[in-house]
C-alpha positions as CSV (number, residue, x, y, z in Angstrom):
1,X,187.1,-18.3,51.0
2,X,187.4,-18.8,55.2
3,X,186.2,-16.8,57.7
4,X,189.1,-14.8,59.4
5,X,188.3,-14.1,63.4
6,X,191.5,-11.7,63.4
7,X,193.3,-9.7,61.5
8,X,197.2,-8.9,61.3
9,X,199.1,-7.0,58.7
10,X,202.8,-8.6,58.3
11,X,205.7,-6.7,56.5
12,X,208.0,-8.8,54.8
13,X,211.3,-5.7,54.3
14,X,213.6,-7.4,51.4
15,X,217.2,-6.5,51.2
16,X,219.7,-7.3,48.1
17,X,220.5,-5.1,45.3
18,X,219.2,-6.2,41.7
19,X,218.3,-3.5,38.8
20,X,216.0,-3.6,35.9
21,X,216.1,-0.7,32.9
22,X,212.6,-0.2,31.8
23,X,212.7,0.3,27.9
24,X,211.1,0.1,24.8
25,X,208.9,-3.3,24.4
26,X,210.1,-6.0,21.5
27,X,207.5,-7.5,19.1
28,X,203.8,-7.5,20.2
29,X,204.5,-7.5,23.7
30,X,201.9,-5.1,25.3
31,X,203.3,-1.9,25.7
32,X,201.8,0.0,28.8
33,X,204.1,1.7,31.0
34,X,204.9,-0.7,33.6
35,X,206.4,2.5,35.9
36,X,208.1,1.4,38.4
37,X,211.2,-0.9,39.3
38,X,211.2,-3.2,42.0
39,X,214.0,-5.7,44.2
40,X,213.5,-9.0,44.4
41,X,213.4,-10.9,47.8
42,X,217.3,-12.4,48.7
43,X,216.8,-16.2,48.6
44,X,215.7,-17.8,51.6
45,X,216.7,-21.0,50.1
46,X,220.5,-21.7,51.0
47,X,222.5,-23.1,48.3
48,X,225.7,-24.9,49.1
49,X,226.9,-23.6,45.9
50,X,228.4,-26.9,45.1
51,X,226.9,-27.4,41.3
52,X,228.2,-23.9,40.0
53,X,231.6,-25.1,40.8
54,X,231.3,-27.4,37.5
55,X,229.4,-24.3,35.1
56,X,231.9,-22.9,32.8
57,X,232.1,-19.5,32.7
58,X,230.5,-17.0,30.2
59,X,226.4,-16.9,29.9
60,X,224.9,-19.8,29.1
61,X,221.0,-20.5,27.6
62,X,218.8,-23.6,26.9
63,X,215.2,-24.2,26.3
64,X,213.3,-25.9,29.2
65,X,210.5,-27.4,29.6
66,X,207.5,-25.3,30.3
67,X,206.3,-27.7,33.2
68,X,208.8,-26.7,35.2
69,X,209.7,-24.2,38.1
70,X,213.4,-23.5,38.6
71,X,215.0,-22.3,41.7
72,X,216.9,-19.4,41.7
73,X,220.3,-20.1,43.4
74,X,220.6,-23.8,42.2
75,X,222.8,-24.6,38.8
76,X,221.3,-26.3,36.6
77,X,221.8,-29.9,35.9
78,X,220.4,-29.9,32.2
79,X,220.9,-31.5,29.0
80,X,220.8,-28.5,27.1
81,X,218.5,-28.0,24.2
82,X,218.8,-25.4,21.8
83,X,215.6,-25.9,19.7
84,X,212.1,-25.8,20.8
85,X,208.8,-27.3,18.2
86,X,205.6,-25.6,19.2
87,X,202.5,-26.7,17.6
88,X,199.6,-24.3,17.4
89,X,196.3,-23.4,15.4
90,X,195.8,-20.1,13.6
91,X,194.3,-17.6,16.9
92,X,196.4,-19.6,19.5
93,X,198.9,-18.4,21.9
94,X,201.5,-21.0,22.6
95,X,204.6,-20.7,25.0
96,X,208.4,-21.7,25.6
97,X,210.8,-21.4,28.3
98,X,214.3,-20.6,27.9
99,X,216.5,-20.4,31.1
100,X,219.5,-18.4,31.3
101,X,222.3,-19.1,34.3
102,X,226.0,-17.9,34.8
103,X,229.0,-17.8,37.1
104,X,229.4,-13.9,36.3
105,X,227.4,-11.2,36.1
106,X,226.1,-10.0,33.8
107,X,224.1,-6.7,33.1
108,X,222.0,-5.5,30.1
109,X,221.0,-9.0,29.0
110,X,218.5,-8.7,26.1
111,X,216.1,-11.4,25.0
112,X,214.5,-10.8,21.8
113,X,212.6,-13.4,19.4
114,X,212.9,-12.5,15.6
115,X,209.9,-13.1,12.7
116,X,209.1,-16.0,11.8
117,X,209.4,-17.4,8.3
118,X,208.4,-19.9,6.5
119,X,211.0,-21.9,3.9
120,X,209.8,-20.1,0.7
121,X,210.7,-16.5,2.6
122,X,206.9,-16.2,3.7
123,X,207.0,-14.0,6.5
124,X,204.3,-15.0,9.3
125,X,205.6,-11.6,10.7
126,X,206.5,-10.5,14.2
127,X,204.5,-12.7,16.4
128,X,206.5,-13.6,19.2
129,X,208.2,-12.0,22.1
130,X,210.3,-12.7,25.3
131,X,209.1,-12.0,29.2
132,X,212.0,-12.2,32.1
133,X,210.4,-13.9,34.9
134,X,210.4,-12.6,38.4
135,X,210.9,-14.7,41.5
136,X,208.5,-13.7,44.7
137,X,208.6,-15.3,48.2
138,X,206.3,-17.9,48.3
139,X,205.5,-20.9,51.3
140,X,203.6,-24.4,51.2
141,X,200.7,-26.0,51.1
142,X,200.8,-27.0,55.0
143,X,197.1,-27.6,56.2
144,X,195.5,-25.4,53.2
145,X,192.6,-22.8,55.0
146,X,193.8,-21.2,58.2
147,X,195.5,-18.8,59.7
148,X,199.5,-18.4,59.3
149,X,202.5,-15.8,59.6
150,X,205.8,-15.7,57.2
151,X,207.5,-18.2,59.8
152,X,205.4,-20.6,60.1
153,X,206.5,-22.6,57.0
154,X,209.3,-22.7,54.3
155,X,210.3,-20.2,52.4
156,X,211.1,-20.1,49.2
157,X,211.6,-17.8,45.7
158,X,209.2,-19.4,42.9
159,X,209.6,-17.7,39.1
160,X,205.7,-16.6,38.4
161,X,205.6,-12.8,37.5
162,X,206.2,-12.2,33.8
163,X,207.7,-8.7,33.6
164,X,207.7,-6.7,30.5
165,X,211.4,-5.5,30.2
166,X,213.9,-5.0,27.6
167,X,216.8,-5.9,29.5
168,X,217.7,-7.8,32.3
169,X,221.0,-7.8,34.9
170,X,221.9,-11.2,35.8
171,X,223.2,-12.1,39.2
172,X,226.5,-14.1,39.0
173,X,225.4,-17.9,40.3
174,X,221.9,-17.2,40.0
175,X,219.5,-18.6,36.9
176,X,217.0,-16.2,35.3
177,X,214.3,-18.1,33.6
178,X,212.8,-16.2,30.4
179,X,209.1,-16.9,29.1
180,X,208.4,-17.0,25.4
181,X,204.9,-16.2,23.7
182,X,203.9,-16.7,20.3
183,X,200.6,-15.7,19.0
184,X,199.3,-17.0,16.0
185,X,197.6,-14.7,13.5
186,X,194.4,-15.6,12.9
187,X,195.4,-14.7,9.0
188,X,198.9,-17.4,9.4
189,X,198.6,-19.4,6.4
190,X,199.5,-23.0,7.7
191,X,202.8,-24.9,7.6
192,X,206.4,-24.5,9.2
193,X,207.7,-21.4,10.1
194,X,211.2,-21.3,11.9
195,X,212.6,-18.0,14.0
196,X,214.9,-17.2,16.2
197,X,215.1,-16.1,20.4
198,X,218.5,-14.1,20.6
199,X,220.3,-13.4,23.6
200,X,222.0,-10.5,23.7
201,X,224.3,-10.0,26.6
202,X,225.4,-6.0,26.5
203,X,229.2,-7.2,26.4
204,X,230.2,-10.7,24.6
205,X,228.8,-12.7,21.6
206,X,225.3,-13.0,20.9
207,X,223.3,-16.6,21.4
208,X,220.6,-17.8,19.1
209,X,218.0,-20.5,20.1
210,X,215.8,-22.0,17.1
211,X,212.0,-22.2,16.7
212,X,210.2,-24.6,15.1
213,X,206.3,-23.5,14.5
214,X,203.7,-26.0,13.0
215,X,200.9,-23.6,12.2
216,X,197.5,-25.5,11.7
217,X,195.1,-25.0,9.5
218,X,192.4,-24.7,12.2
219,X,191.1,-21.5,13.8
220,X,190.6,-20.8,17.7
221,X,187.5,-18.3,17.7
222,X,188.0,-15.2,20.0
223,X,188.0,-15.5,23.9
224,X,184.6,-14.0,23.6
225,X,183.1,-16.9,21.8
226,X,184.6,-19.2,24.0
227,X,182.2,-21.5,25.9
228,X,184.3,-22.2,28.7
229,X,182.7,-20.8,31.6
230,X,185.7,-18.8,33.2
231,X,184.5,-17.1,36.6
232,X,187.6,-15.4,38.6
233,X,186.5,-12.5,40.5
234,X,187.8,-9.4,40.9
235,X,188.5,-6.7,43.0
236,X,188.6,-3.2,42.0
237,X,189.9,-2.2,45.6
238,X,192.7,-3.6,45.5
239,X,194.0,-1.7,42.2
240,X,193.0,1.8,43.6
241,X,195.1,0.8,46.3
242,X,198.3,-0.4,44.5
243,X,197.8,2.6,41.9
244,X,197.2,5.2,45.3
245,X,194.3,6.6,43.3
246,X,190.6,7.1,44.9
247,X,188.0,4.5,44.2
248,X,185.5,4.6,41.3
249,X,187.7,7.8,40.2
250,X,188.4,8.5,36.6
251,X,191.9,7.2,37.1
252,X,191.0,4.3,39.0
253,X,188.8,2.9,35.8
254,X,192.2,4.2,33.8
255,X,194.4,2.1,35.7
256,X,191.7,-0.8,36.0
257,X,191.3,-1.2,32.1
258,X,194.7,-2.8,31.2
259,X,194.6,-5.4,34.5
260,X,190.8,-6.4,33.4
261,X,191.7,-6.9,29.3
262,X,193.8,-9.2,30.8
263,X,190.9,-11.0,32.1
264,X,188.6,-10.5,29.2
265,X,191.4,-12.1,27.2
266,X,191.2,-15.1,29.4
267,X,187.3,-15.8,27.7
268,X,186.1,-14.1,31.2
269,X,182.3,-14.6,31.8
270,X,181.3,-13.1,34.7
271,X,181.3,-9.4,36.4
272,X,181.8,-9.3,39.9
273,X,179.2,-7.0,41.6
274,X,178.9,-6.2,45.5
275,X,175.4,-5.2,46.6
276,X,176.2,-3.9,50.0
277,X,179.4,-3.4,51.9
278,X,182.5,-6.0,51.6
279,X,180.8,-9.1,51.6
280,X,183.4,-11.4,52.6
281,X,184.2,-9.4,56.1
282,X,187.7,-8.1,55.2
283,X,188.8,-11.6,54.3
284,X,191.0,-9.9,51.8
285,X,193.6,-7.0,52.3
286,X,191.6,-4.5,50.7
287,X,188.1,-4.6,51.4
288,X,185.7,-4.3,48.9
289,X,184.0,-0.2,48.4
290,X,180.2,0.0,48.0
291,X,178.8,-0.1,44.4
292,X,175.4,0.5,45.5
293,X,175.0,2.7,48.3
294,X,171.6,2.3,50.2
295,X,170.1,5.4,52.1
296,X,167.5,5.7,54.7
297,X,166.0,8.7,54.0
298,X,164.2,11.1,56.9
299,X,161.0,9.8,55.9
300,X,161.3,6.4,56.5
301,X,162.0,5.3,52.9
302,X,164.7,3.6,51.0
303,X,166.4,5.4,48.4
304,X,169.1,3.6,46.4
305,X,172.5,5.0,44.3
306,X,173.4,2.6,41.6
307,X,175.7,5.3,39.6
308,X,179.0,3.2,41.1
309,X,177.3,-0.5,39.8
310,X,175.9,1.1,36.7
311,X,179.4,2.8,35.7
312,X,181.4,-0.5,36.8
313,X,178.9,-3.3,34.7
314,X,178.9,-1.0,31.6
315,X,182.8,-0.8,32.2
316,X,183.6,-4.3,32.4
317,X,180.7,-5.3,29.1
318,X,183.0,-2.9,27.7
319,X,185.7,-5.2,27.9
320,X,183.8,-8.2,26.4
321,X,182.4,-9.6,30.0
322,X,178.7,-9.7,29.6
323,X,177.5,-13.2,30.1
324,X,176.7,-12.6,33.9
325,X,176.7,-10.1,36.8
326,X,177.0,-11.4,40.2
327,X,176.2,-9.8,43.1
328,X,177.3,-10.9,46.5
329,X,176.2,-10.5,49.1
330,X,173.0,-11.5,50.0
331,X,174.4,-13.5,53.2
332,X,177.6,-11.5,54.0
333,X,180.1,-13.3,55.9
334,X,179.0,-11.9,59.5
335,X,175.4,-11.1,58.0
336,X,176.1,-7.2,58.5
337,X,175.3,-4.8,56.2
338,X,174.7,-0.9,56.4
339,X,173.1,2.3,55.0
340,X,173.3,6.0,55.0
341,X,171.0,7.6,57.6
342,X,170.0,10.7,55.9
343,X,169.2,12.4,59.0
344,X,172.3,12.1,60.2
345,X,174.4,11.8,57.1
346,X,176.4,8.7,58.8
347,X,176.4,4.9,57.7
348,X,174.9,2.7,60.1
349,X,175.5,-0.7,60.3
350,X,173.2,-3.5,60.6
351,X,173.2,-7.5,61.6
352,X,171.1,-8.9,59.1
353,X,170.8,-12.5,59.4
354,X,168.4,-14.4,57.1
355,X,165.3,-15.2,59.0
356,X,165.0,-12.7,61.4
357,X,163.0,-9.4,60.8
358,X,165.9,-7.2,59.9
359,X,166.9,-9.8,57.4
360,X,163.4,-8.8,55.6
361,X,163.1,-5.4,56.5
362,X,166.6,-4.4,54.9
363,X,166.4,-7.0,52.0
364,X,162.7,-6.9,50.3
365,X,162.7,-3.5,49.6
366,X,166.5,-3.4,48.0
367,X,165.4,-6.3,46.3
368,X,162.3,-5.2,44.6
369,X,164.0,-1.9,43.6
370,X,166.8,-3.7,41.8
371,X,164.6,-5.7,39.9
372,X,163.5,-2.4,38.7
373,X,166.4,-0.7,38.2
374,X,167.8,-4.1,36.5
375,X,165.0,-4.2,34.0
376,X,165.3,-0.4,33.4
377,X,169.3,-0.7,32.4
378,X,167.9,-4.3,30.4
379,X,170.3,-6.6,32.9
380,X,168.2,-8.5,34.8
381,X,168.1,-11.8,32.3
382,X,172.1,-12.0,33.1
383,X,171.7,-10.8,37.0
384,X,172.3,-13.4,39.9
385,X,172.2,-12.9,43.6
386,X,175.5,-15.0,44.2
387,X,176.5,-16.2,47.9
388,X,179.6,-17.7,48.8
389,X,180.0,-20.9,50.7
390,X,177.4,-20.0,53.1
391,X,175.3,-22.8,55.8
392,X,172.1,-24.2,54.6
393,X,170.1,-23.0,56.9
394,X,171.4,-19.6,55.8
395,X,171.0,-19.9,52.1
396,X,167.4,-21.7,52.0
397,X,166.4,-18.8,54.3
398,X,167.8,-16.5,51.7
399,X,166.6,-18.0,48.5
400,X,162.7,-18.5,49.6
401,X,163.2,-14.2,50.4
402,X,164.5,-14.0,46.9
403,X,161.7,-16.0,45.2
404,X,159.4,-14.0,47.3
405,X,160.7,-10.6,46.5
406,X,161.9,-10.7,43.2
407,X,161.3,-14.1,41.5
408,X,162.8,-12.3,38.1
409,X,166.1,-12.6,39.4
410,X,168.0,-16.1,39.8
411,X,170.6,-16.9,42.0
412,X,174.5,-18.2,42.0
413,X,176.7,-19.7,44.7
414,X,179.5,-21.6,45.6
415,X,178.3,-24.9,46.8
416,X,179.7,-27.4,49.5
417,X,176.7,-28.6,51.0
418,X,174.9,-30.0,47.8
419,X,172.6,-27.4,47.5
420,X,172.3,-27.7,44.4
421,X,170.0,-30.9,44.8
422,X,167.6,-28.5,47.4
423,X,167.4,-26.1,44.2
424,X,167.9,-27.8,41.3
425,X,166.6,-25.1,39.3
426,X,169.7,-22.4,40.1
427,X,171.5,-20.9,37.2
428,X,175.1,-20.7,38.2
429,X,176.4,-23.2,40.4
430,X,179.9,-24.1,41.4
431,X,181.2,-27.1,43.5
432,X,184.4,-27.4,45.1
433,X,186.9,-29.6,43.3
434,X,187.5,-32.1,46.1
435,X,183.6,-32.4,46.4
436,X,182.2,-32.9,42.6
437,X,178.9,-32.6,41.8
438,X,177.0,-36.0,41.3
439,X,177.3,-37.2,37.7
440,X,173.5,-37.8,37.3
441,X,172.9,-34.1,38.8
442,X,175.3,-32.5,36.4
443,X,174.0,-34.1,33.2
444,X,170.6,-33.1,34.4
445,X,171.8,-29.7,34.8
446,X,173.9,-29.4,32.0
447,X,170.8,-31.0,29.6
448,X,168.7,-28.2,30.9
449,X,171.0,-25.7,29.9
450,X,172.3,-24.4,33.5
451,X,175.4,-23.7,33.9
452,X,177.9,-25.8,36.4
453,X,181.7,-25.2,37.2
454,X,183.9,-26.6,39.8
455,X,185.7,-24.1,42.4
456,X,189.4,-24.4,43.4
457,X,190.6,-22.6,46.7
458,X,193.0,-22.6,49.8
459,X,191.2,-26.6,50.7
460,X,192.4,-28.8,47.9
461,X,196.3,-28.7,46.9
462,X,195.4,-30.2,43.3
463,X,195.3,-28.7,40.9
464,X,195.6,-25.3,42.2
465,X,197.3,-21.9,41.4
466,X,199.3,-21.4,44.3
467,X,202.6,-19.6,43.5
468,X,204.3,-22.7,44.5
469,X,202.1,-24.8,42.4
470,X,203.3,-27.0,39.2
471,X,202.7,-25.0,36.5
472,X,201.1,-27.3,34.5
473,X,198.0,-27.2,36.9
474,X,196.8,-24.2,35.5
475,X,196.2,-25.9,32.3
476,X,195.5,-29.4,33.9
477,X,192.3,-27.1,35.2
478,X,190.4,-27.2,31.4
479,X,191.2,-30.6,30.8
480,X,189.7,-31.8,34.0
481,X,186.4,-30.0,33.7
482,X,186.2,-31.4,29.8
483,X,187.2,-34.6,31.6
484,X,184.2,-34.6,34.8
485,X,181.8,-32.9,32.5
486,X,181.8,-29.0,33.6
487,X,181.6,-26.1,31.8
488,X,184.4,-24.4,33.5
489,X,185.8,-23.2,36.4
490,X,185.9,-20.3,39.5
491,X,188.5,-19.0,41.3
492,X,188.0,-16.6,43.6
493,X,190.4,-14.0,43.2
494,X,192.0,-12.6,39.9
495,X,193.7,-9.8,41.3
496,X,192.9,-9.8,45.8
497,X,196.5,-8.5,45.8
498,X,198.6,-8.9,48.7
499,X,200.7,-6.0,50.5
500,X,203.7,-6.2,48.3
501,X,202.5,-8.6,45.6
502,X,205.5,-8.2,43.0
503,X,208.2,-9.4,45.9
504,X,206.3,-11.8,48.3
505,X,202.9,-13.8,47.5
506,X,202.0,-14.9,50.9
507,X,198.9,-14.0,52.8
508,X,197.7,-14.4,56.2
509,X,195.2,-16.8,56.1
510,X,195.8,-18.6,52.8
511,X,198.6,-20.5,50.6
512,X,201.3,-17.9,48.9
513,X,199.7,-17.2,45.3
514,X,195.7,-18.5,46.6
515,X,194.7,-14.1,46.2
516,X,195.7,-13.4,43.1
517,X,197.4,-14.5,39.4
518,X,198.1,-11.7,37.6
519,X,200.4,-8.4,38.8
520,X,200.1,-5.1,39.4
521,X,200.6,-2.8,36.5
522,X,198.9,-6.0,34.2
523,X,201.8,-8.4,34.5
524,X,201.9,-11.9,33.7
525,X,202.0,-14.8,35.6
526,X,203.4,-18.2,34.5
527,X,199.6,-19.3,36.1
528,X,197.4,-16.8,33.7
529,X,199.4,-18.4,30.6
530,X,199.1,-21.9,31.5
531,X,195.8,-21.4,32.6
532,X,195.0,-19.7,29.4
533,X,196.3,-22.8,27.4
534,X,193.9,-25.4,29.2
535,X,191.0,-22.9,28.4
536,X,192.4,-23.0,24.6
537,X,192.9,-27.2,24.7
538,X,189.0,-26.5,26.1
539,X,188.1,-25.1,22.9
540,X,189.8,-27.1,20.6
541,X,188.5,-30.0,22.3
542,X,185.1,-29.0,21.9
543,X,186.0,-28.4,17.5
544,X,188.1,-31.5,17.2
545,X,184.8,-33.9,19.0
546,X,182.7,-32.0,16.5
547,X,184.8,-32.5,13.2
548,X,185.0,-35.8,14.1
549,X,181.7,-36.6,14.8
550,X,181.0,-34.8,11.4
551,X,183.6,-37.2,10.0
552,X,182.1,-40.3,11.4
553,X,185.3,-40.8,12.7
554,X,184.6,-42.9,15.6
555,X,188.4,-44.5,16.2
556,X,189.8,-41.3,16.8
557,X,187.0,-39.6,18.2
558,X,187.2,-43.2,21.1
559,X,190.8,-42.5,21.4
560,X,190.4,-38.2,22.3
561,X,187.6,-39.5,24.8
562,X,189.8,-41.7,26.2
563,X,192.9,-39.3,26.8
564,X,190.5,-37.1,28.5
565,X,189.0,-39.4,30.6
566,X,192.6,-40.1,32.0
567,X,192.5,-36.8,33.0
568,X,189.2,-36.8,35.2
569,X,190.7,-37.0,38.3
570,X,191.1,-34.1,41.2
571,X,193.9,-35.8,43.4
572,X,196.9,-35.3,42.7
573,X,198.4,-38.5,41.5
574,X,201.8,-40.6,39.4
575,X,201.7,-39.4,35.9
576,X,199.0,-36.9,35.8
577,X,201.6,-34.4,33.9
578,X,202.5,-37.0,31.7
579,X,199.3,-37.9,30.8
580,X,198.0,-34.6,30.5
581,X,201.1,-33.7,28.0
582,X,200.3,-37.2,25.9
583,X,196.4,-35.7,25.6
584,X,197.5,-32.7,24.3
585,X,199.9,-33.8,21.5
586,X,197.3,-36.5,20.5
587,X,194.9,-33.5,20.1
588,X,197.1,-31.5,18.0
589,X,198.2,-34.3,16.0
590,X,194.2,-35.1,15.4
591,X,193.8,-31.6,14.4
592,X,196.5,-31.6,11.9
593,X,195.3,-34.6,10.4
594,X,191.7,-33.1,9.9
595,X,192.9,-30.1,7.8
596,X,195.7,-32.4,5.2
């Protein structure tokens, strides 16, 4: 994240009429009530309307490819496909796209995917459903990091947000894109299974698209026992706010729970902790409430209340996430931190920079008592102190305090300095893509057992998750860290929600899409699926090399490693899609040929 030196709130009012009926979910969608309804953005996007002059009228559907983003008032200029082949092991999620357009509208237009079977009548069951996506406002790239208002570059609509709904009104001479999921039993018996994605306008004759599924006789463990090392943090703030419900409050864990599955599901490692007040200086919207709230009582002492912290890390192991807790921040953003001044009953607020007296006088004490409190709740094996991005100076001044203090505890940060060769001994370290750690330092690291990932953020334009982003990126992300030798990836913000996230993605300060990639309410995003695929290819990388190495299969095993290696590169560059799409049918067509 960037420092911000001012702040400004920008409403973006959208105007157009569009309706949604909220009803009953199909197949194993998830089925939370969503609650509300919402109007989409008009296009800022002129079209000349040219191209819909040639569409013949009446609704018309085709599967697309899955790489691609398609604007909203633009006909399409398609060859259009009516059958789709999805290959996938038993435990894998695997996706379509199907993309809708007409001259008319239409409204109450259903899309519904039916069981799939296999040719004997074998019934792999109902495993698949349909998600209407949702276009919000989005920009460009531009410079990356800095500050920026809504005119200050292009505008566009960008289909990211899945939404769960049962129907759908299409605008006449607009397209509506429509995302299909399948998950794979764990139980699916391998072979072919076929089904169908209806579409089922509320006056005129139904379509049917067909589904080809080549289940493989290979099993994807849970996202649990994945070893990809995903770190997105979150922010609890930000969902009391959307949700209009007090922090820490009954309801706001209630409405938390669905948004942070969601994350769990993703093989999510780490629990974002705070230690003191918003660490990153109101870099976000919301800023971050106090989990642990420190007290200065009348005697002079330091008292400490970890009931927020204790309540959030139990909540979120709950979930699945228990591999780390980190805490930020050690070295806030504009070093301040504060405390309750039980005399007074206020919060006073501190400038705390490392190496100067208050730095020690604040820190030490807090420090020693969470070690204690740590042990006492039996945490402090998977607690770091985590700082992001901060100088050198700043951080070597805060890690000798640390290993003074409270040498139990270890540390994690986001590295762009190459600290990580002043303390090689850190636990959880994470380089910015553009700037990859040294090859000899990450074997080193990863031969000791330490865990390394690489950071993407509003400074590097590939591969990103920016709502404007190609959406193969998201899965481009676990093929590169097989490829350069991590053992995943951080992004620093799951759910850092903008004002009015479910119309317009933009932000002041970053790229549209850099604060979040899932929706309010625990919607989708065309980025959290594709990013969940790379994480899966991750896995089924990581089976495949070990069957074949088992095997003694060295020909194919040299031919994997070498569609991978293609892939170790963090520019964007000609054929990267393509080559990430050749790797992945090569290592599905492996896997099928190790279970014959």
């Amino acid at each position: 994240m960037r420092m911000i030196t001012k702040r400004q709130i920008y409403r973006f009012i959208c105007a157009g009429f569009y309706s949604c009926i909220s009803l009953t979910m199909f197949s194993q969608q998830p089925q939370w009530n969503k609650g509300q309804s919402f109007i989409e953005a008009p296009d800022p996007v002129v079209s000349d309307g040219q191209r819909w002059l040639s569409v013949k009228p009446g609704l018309h559907a085709s599967f697309v490819s899955v790489d691609k983003r398609f604007p909203k008032s633009v006909a399409p200029d398609i060859p259009v496909e009516k059958e789709v082949r999805l290959v996938g092991w038993r435990g894998e999620r695997v996706s379509a796209q199907v993309l809708l357009w007409t001259t008319d509208s239409m409204p109450g237009v259903k899309v519904q995917v039916t069981d799939a079977v296999a040719p004997g009548g074998k019934k792999l069951g109902s495993v698949g459903y349909a998600r209407f996506e949702r276009y919000v406002i989005t920009d460009t790239y531009g410079p990356g990091c800095g500050w920026r208002k809504p005119g200050d570059f292009p505008a566009s609509l960008s289909p990211d947000m899945l939404d769960d709904l049962s129907a759908f009104n299409l605008e006449r001479k607009k397209v509506r894109p429509v995302w299909i999921t399948i998950e794979i039993p764990r139980t699916a018996g391998k072979g072919i299974y076929t089904a169908k994605v209806a579409v089922i306008p509320a006056i005129g004759k139904k379509q049917e698209l067909d589904v080809t599924l080549n289940v493989i006789d290979l099993v994807l463990p849970e996202p649990q026992a994945w070893t990809f090392h995903l770190d997105q943090w979150q922010h609890p703030s930000a969902i009391a706010r959307v949700n209009k419900v007090a922090a820490w409050s009954v309801e706001h864990f209630k409405a938390m729970e669905p948004q942070m599955r969601m994350l769990a599901n993703l093989g999510q490692k780490v629990i974002t902790a705070t230690l003191n007040k918003d660490p990153w200086h109101v870099q976000t919207l919301d800023p971050y409430e106090d989990m642990i709230i420190w007290t200065k009582e009348k005697n002079g002492r330091w008292s400490y209340d970890y009931r927020v912290f204790d309540k959030w890390v139990s909540f979120m192991m709950g979930l699945g996430i228990k591999k780390m807790i980190n805490c930020y921040s050690i070295v806030p953003w504009n070093n301040e931190i504060h405390y309750k001044d039980a005399a007074t009953g206020k919060f006073v607020d501190v400038v705390a920079k490392p190496g100067t007296p208050a730095f020690t006088q604040m820190w030490e004490p807090f420090l020693k008592d969470f070690v204690r409190h740590l042990q006492q709740k039996g945490w402090l094996e998977i607690t770091n102190i985590a700082l992001d991005e901060r100088n050198k100076e700043e951080m070597g001044l805060a890690f000798d305090l640390i290993e003074k203090a409270s040498p139990a505890l270890s540390v994690s940060y986001a590295d762009n300095q190459k600290t990580y060769q002043r303390y090689p001994n850190s636990r959880d370290v994470s380089t910015a893509v553009q700037h990859p750690i040294d090859s000899k330092d990450l074997a080193d690291r990863t031969a000791r057992g330490l865990n390394t990932t690489f950071y993407v953020y509003c400074g590097n334009n590939f591969p990103n998750q920016f709502t404007f982003s190609d959406p193969a990126e998201s899965a481009y992300m676990g093929w590169y860290a097989m490829a350069a030798g991590y053992n995943g990836v951080l992004r620093w913000a799951f759910n850092s929600w903008v004002e009015n996230p479910l119309v317009d993605s933009r932000f002041r300060t970053w790229p549209a899409g850099d604060t979040y990639i899932v929706y309010p309410q625990a919607r989708s995003s065309i980025r959290y699926e594709r990013l969940l695929e790379g994480i899966q290819d991750y896995e089924k990388i990581r089976i495949v090399k070990r069957l074949l190495v088992q095997k003694k299969d060295q020909a194919r095993l040299d031919a994997l490693n070498a569609a991978i290696t293609k892939l170790d590169n963090n520019k964007r560059h000609d054929g990267w899609n393509s080559d990430l799409n050749a790797a992945k049918r090569l290592l599905n067509e492996i896997s099928a040929s190790l279970v014959k």
